[in-house]
N, C-alpha and C positions, 0 to 999 in steps of 0.2 A: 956825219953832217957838220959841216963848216960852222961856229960857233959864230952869232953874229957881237958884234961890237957897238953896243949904245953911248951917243954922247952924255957928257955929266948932266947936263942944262936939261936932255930927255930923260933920263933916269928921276932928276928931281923933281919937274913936272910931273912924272906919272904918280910918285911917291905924296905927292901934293894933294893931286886930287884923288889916291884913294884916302888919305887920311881924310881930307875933305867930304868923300862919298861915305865914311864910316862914322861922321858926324853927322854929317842931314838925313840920311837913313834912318837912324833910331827915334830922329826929331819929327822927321815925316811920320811913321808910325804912330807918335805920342801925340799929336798933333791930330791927328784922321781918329784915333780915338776920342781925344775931347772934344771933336767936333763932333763925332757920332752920337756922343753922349749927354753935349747940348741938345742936338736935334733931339735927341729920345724923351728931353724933361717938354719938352713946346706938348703939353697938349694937345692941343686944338689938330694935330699931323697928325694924332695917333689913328687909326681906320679902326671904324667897329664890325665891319661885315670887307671878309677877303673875296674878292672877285674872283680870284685863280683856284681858289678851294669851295668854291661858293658853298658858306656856312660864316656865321656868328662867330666872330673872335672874343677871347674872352674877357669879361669884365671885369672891371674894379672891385672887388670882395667889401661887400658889409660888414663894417666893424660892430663886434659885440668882444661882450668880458670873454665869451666861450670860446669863439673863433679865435680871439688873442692869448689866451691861456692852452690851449690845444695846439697852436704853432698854425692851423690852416689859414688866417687871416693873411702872415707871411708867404704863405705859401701862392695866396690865392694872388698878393702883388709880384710875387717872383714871376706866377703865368701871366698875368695880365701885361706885366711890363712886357715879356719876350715875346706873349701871342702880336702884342699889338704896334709891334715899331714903326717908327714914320716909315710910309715907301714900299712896306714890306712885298706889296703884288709884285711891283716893279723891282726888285730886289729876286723874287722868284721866278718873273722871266730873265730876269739879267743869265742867272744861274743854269734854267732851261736850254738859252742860248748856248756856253760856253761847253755845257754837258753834250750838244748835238756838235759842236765841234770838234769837242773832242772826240768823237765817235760812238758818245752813250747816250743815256734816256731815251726813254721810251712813254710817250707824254700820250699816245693814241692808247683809245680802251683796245683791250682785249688784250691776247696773248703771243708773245713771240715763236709760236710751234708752230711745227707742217703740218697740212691736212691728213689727217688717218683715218683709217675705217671704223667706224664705229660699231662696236657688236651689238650681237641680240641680247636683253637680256633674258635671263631665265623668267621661264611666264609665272604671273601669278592668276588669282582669281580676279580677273578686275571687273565682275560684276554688280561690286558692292562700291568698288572707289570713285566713282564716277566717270569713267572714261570713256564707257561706251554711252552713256548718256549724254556726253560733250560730245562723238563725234556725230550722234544720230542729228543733232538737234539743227545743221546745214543743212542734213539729206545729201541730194544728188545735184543741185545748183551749182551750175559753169560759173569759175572763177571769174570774174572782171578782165580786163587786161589794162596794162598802163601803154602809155606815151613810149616808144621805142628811143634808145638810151645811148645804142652803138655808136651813132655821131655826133655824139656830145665831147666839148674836150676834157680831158681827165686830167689828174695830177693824181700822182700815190707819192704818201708821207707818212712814213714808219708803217703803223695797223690801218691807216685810215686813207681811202679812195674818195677823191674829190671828182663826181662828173656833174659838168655844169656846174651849176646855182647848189648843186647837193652831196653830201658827204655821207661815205657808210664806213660803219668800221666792220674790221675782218675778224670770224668768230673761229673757235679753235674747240677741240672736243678735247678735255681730260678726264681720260676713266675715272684714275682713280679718285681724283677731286670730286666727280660727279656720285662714285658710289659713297662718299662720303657726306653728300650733300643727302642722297637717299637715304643714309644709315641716319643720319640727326632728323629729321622725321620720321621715321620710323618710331625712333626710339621716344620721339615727342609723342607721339600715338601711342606707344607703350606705357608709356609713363603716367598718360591723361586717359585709359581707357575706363570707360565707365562713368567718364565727368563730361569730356569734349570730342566735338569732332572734327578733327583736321583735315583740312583744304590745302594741296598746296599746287598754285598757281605759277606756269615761268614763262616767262615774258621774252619771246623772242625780238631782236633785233629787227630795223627796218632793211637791214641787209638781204634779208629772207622776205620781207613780207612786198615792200615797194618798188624791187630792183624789176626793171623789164628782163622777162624771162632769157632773150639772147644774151643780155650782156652780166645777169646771175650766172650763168654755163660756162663765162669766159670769166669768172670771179675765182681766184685761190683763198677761198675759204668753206667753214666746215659746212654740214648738212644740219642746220639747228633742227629739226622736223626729225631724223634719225636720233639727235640728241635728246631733244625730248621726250621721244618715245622708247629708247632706253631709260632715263631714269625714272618717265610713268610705269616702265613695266619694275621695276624694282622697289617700289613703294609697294607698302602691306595691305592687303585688304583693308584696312583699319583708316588707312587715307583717302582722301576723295579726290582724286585728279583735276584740276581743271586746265581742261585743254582747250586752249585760244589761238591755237594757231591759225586750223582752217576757219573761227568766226572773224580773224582777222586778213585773214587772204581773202574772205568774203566783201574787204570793203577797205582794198588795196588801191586802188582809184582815188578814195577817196584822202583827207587832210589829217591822216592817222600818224604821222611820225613828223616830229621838226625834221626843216633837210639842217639845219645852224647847230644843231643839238642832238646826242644819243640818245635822250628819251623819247615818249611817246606822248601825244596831243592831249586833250582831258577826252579829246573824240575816240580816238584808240583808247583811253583809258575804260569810259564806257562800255565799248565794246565786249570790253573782259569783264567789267562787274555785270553785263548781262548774263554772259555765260557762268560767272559764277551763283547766278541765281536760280541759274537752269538745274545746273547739279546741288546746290541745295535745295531744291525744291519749290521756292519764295518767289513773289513775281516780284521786278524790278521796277522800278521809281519811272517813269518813262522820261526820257529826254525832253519830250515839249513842257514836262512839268519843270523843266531847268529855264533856269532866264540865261541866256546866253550873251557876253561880257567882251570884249576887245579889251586889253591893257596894253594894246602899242607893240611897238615891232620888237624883235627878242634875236639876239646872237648869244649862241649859246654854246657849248663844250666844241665841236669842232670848228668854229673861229675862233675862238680863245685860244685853242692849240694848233692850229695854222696860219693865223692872221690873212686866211685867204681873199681877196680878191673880189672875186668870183662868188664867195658867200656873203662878204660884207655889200655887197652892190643890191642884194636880194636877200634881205635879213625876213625871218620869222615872225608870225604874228602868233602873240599870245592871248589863247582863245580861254576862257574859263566859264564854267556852268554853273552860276551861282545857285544852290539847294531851294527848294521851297518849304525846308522844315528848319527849325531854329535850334541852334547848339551853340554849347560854350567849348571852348579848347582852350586846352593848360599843356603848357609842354614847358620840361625842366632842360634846362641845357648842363652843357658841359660839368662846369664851374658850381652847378646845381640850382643856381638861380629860377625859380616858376617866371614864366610869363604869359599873361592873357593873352589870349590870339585868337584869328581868325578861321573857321574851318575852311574858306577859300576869300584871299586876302586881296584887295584892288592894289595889283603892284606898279599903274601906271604912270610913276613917280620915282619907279624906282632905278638902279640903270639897266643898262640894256642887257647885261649879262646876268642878273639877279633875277630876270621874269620868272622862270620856273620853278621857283618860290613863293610862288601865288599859293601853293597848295599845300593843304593840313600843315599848318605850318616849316613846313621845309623842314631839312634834314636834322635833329634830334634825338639824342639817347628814348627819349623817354614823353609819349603824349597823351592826355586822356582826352576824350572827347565823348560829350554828353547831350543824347537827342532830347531836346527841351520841350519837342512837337510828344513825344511818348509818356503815358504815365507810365508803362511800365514794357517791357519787353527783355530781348538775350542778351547778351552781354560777347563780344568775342577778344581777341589779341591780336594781334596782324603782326607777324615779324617781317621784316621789309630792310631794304633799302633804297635809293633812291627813286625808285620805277614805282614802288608802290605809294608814292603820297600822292598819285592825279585819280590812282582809284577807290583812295578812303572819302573822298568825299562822297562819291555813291553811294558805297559799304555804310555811312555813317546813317543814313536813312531807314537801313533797316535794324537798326539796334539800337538798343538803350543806350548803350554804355561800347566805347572802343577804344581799350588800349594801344596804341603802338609802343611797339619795338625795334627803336634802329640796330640790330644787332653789333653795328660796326663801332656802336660808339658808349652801349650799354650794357651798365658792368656788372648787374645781378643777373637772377636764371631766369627765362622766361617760363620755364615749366612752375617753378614758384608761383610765378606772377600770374599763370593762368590759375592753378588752386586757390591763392589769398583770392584774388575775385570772383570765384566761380564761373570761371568763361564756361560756355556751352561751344563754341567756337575758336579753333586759334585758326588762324589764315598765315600760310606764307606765298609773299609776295615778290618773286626774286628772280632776278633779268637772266637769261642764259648763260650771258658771260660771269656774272657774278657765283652762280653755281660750278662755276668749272676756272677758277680761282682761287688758286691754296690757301691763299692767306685771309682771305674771308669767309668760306667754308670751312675754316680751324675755327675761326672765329666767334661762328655763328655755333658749331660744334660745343663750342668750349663751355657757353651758356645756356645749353638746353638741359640744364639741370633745375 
């Protein structure tokens, strides 16, 4: 290759401004740091509640001699500072973004696998777990039908299927995660037998439950109903099934699933503490005895991670069923801090993405809740995550006393926690996708001691 020839005058320009570029560079840097770090001392910027993780950021740590001499008081401003920096949501879409152009993240619930068959499980006796008593309790009643779906326009974005005004996300069957979610109850039954009796509850998607039947068939996702009924058949005589699926295809018509949001209405949420009343045997609270509430329109998990359109034009209304018995709730956060709260909280003030935090205080390590209408009755535990806080308001009706446990975020056993209180009841309350989830089915595993 012919060697090219630069003039002097070009050579020392370019020599110019890289010495040039190797000075303002380090300055820029030094520079975008003190700025970052004034922004960080301004108070008044710092956010107490993250909208993109909807939960409690953490707080400023109460000084005492103990907390200061133990190191935790340091500690609790090192979290406080990093949990709460000016910006941070918009810092975590910025990131979101740049992660989807690169060609990664995955921001939609559920799981990146192809649909597979799901097996049988080996049978148990399920005469004592409740299962045949959840399916008897529909009979033979013709399913409802919905609104036909096929000419609606669509959008698919990563896990999650936008048609019309509403979003589903796509569900994925993992054995092994799944037989792992069977073996930690199990073993919570094991562990508690002769003290309590375990319930466990799972909550299928509105993928399954509100999709019009034609365009469900033309959906690439799992069979949650196959799903389910493999890991109910894999729970030990010792557990009590409850299965909500057919009392929830029973009333598929109706305003049982946000189309803005993955979870489920406080209406669907009812639905399942009816059936959970069935198979324990207890009659249920009846809905007219609830005062029925509006807190304003709610965009919730799948506009947040689509910023669609189409959802935003037709945002959610969040409905909640205020109790007619009287309780106190304590839930400790993160950080450990206790705070009074509400067993179903008026969030119509709050923003539009935080609604579904209306309920038993939103998501928390660690809540108790105290029926003030009872001098005395059972006591249970509810391990949950986010699906199970629209139906402890119900559950809370029939007990004295109701521990939860967000397993995702708390850090003792709940097998413990059921003994120190004497639970008669532990309840788990956990979405389909979240049982067929490694990293929270390790999780929830980890702590059933």
């Amino acid at each position: 290759m012919k060697k090219r020839n630069y003039s002097k005058k070009y050579v020392k320009t370019v020599k110019k401004a890289i010495r040039l570029y190797k000075v303002i560079l380090p300055c820029a840097f030094v520079l975008l740091l003190v700025l970052g770090f004034l922004v960080s001392l301004i108070f008044p910027l710092r956010p107490k509640f993250s909208q993109k993780e909807k939960r409690q950021l953490a707080a400023f740590p109460s000084f005492s001699l103990s907390t200061l001499f133990d190191g935790s008081f340091f500690r609790g401003i090192d979290a406080w500072f990093s949990d709460t920096f000016p910006f941070r949501d918009g810092m975590i879409s910025a990131n979101e973004r740049l992660e989807e152009m690169r060609g990664f993240g995955d921001r939609i619930y559920g799981l990146n696998n192809e649909v597979v068959d799901i097996p049988v499980a080996p049978t148990t006796d399920n005469s004592e777990n409740g299962t045949l008593a959840a399916e008897s309790t529909t009979g033979e009643e013709k399913e409802p039908t919905v609104p036909e779906q096929l000419g609606e326009v669509t959008q698919n974005l990563s896990n999650m299927k936008i048609v019309g005004n509403t979003a589903y996300s796509y569900w994925y069957f993992n054995q092994s995660v799944a037989d792992t979610y069977a073996a930690t109850v199990n073993k919570t039954a094991q562990k508690l037998s002769g003290q309590a009796k375990i319930y466990a509850m799972l909550v299928p998607t509105s993928i399954d439950i509100t999709t019009s039947d034609s365009l469900r068939e033309k959906m690439n996702t799992g069979d949650q109903k196959k799903g389910m009924d493999y890991i109910f058949a894999s729970l030990s005589p010792q557990v009590a099934a409850v299965d909500i699926y057919k009392p929830l295809r029973m009333h598929r018509d109706e305003y049982i699933y946000f189309r803005t949001d993955h979870h489920w209405t406080a209406l669907g949420a009812y639905y399942a503490y009816e059936q959970f009343a069935n198979v324990k045997g207890i009659k249920p609270t009846p809905l007219s005895k609830f005062k029925k509430e509006s807190f304003g329109e709610f965009l919730g998990s799948y506009y947040t991670n689509s910023n669609s359109s189409a959802l935003e034009k037709e945002p959610d209304e969040l409905i909640a069923y205020m109790p007619p018995y009287k309780t106190t709730l304590q839930y400790t956060q993160p950080d450990g801090r206790v705070v009074d709260w509400f067993l179903v909280n008026d969030v119509s003030s709050y923003p539009i993405s935080q609604k579904y935090s209306a309920f038993a205080g939103a998501d928390n390590p660690y809540t108790v809740i105290e029926n003030k209408s009872k001098e005395k009755g059972e006591t249970c535990v509810v391990i949950k995550e986010s699906f199970g806080n629209a139906v402890i308001p119900y559950i809370a009706g029939n007990y004295k006393k109701v521990y939860v446990v967000d397993y995702r975020y708390y850090k003792q056993g709940f097998v413990q926690l059921a003994k120190k209180v004497k639970a008669s009841d532990v309840i788990f309350i956990n979405n389909v996708s979240a049982v067929c989830t490694e990293s929270l089915v390790n999780r929830m595993n980890a702590i059933a001691v």
